[in-house]
C-alpha positions in Angstrom: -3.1 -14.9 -7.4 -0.7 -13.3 -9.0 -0.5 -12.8 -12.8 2.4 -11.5 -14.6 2.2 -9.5 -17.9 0.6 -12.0 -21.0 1.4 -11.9 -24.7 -0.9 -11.1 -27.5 -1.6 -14.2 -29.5 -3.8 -15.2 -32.2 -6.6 -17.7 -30.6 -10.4 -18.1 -30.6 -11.0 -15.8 -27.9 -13.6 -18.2 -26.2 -11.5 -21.0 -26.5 -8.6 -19.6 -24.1 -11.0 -18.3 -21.7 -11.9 -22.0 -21.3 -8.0 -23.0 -21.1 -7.5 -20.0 -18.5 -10.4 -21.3 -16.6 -9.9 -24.9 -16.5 -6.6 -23.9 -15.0 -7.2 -21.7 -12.5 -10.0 -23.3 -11.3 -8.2 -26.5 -10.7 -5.8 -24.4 -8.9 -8.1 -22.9 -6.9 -9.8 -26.3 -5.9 -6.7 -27.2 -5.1 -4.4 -24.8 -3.3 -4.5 -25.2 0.0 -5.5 -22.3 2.1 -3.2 -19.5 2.2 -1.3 -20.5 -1.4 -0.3 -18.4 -4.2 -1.0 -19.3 -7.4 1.4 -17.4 -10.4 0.4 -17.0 -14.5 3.4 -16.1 -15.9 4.6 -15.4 -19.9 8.1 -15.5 -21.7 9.3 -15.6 -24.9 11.0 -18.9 -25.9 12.6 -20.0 -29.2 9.0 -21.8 -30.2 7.1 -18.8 -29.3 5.1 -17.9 -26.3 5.2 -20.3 -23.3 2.4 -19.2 -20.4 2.8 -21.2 -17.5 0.5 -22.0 -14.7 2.5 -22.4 -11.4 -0.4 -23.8 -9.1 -0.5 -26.3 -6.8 0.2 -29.1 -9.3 0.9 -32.9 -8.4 3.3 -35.5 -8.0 5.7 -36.4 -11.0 4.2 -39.8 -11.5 0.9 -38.6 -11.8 2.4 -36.0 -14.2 3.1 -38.4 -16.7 -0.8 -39.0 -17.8 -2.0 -36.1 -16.3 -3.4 -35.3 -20.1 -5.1 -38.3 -20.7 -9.5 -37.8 -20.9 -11.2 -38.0 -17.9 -7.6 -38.7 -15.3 -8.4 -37.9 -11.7 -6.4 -37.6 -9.2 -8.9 -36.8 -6.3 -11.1 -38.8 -4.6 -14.8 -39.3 -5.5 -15.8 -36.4 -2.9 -13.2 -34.0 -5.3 -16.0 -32.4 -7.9 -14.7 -32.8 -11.5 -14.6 -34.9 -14.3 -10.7 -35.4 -14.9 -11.0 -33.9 -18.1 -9.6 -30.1 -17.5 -6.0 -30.7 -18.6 -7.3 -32.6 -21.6 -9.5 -29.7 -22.7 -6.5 -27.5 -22.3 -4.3 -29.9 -24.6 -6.7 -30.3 -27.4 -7.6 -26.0 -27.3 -3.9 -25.5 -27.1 -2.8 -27.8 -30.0 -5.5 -26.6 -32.1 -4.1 -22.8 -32.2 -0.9 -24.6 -33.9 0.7 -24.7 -30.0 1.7 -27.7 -27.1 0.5 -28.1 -23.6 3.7 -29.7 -21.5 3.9 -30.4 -17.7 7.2 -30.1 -15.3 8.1 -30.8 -12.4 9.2 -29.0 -9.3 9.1 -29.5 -5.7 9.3 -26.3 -5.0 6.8 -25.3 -7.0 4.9 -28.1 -4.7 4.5 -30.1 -7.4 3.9 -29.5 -11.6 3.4 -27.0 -13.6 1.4 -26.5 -16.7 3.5 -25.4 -20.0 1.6 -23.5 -22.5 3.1 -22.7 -25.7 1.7 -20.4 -28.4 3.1 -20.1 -31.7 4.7 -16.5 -32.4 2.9 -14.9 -35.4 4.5 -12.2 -38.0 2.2 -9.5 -38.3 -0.8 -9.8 -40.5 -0.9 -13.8 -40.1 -4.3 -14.9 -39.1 -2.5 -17.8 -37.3 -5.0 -21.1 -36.8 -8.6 -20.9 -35.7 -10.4 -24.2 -35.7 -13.4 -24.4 -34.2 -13.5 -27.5 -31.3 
């Protein structure tokens, strides 16, 4: 696993653990043996935008990969389908948008994070779940 250098932003600290570990640990569960997986960071017009550049899926699943309680695995798969969702919902509560691409490089899509750049002294959102 490689993971690049991350900005600072203004989140509920808890809450981004859960977004970090929903998405590794559906990459993990995932990647087949012998895979990398990469966390990256850059700064974009909108602010920060982390991406996740796991294993990731076909394009036509990528479409309502968001959607509560979507699986994608078989029965034998553990999980609930409801990982991306969670991220989404944390994500857009700190004032930011979850998006997916796709690339068949990549081996399939990646998960879009985007965090709002704050000014300095700006609390920036914190809503509870």
């Amino acid at each position: 696993m490689l993971i690049g250098e991350l900005p600072t932003v203004l989140v509920d600290r808890d809450q981004l653990v859960t977004v970090f570990r929903e998405l590794i640990g559906n990459s993990l569960k995932f990647c087949p043996p012998g895979s990398s997986i990469r966390i990256t960071s850059d700064l974009v017009a909108a602010g920060h935008r982390i991406t996740d550049d796991g294993p990731g899926f076909g394009q036509r699943d990528a479409e309502v990969a968001f959607e509560l309680f979507r699986r994608f695995h078989p029965a034998s798969v553990p999980g609930t389908g409801a990982g991306l969702a969670i991220v989404e919902r944390i994500v857009q509560r700190h004032g930011g948008r979850a998006a997916l691409s796709h690339d068949d490089r990549a081996g399939g899509a990646q998960v879009h994070l985007f965090f709002p750049a704050h000014l300095d002294g700006d609390r920036g959102p914190r809503r509870p779940i």
